[in-house]
N, C-alpha and C positions, 0 to 999 in steps of 0.2 A: 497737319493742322485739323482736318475732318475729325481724327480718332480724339485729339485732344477735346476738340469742343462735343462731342460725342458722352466722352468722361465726365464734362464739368457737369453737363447738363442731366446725366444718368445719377451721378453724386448729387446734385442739387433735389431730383425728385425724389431720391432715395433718401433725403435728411428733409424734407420740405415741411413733415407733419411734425416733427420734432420741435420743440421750444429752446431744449436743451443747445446753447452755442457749442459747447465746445461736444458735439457727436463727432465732428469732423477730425476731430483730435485723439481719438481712441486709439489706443493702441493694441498688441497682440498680448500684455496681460490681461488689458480689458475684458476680450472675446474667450481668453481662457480660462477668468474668472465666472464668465457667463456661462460659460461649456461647460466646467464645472457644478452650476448650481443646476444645470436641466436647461438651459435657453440657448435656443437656435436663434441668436441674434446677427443680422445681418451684417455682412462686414463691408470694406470698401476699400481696395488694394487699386492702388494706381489708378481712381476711376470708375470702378465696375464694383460693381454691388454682387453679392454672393453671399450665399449661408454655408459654410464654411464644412461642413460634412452631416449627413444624416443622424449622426450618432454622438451622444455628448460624452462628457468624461465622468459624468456619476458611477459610480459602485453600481453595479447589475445591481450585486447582494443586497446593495443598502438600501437603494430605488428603483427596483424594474422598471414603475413607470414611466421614469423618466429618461431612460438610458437613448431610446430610440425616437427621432423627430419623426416617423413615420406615424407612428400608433396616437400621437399628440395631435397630428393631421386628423385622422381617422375619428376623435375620442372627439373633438372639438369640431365634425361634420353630425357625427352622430349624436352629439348635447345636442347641436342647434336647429338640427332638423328634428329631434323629438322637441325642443323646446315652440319650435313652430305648431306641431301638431298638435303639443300641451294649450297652447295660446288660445286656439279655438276653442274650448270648453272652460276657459278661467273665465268665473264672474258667473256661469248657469248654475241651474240648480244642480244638486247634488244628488242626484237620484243615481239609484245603482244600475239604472240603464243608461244615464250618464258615462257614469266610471266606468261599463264595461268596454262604450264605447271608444273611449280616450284608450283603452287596454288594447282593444281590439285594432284602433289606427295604429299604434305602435309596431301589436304584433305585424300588421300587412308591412311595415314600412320592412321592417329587419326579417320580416320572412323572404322579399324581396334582395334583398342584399345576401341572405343565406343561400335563394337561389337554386331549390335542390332540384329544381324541373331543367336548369341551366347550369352546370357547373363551371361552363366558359365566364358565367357573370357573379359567379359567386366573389361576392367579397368579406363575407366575417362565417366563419367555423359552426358559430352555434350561439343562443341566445336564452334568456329566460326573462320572462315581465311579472312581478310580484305584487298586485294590489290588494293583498289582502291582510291582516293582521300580523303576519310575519313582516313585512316592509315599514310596520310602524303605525300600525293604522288604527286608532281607537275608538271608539265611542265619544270620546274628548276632541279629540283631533278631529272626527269627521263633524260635533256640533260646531266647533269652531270652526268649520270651513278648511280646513286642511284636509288633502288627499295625496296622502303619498304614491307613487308607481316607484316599486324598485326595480330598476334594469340591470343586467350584467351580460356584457360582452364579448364574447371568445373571439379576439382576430386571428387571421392567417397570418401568421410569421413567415417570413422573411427569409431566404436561404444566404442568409449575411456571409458564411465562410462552409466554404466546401473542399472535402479532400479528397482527394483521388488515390485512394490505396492501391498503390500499380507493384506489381513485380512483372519484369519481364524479361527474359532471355532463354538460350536452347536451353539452359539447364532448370529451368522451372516445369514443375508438375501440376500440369490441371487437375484437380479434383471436383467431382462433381458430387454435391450435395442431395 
């Protein structure tokens, strides 16, 4: 009786933001209509609330980005936390010690997460911040109050699948390279 009221109550919080009645009703084409388009939609089996596996059913080839709910994690910590940083100099003037500064909070944020004094804490590869006419940035664009920062990326991947190339018994020959 515990575990059932347990369920209803873990399913009810788990649909509670939802407007949509029939959530509760989904079924498993639903979730692998979603897994297919890139969405880690939560699911609700007997109860219990779950996201169904880390990895959707997208084409690698077709959409890397989408293939893995890790790096969606990661892409969507790192929009909101630069968009934080951004937030602070929307609406000042636009002076280029402005801009370097918004440049300059960025780089501390992802120099930080790169981590090369720590590599226990490192969490992304490598980075680069582009505010300057390469990222879009014109004369038009900065009178009109637009200031582009291009960022890009590099996460650490993931050791998804690993193989053990083993040969072993009396008849195998070590060789040393």
């Amino acid at each position: 009786d515990c575990m059932a009221g347990a369920s209803v109550t873990q399913q009810s919080e788990a649909t509670a933001l939802e407007d949509n009645t029939d959530i509760d009703s989904m079924g498993m084409a639903d979730y692998i209509l979603f897994k297919a388009a890139g969405i880690m939609a939560p699911r609700i089996d007997e109860g219990v609330t779950f996201i169904e596996s880390g990895v959707t059913a997208v084409d690698p080839t077709a959409d890397p980005s989408l293939v893995n709910a890790s790096r969606r994690a990661m892409a969507d910590f790192l929009q909101d936390s630069m968009a934080a940083i951004a937030g602070r100099y929307s609406k000042r003037l636009k002076s280029k010690q402005k801009r370097a500064e918004l440049i300059s909070e960025i780089d501390g944020f992802l120099s930080n997460l790169k981590s090369v004094s720590n590599i226990e804490l490192q969490r992304i590869s490598d980075y680069t911040i582009d505010g300057t006419a390469n990222a879009g940035n014109t004369t038009q664009s900065l009178a009109a109050g637009i200031f582009r920062v291009k960022v890009q990326v590099e996460l650490i991947g993931s050791m998804d699948v690993i193989v053990l190339d083993t040969t072993i018994g009396e008849g195998v020959i070590v060789t040393t390279v």
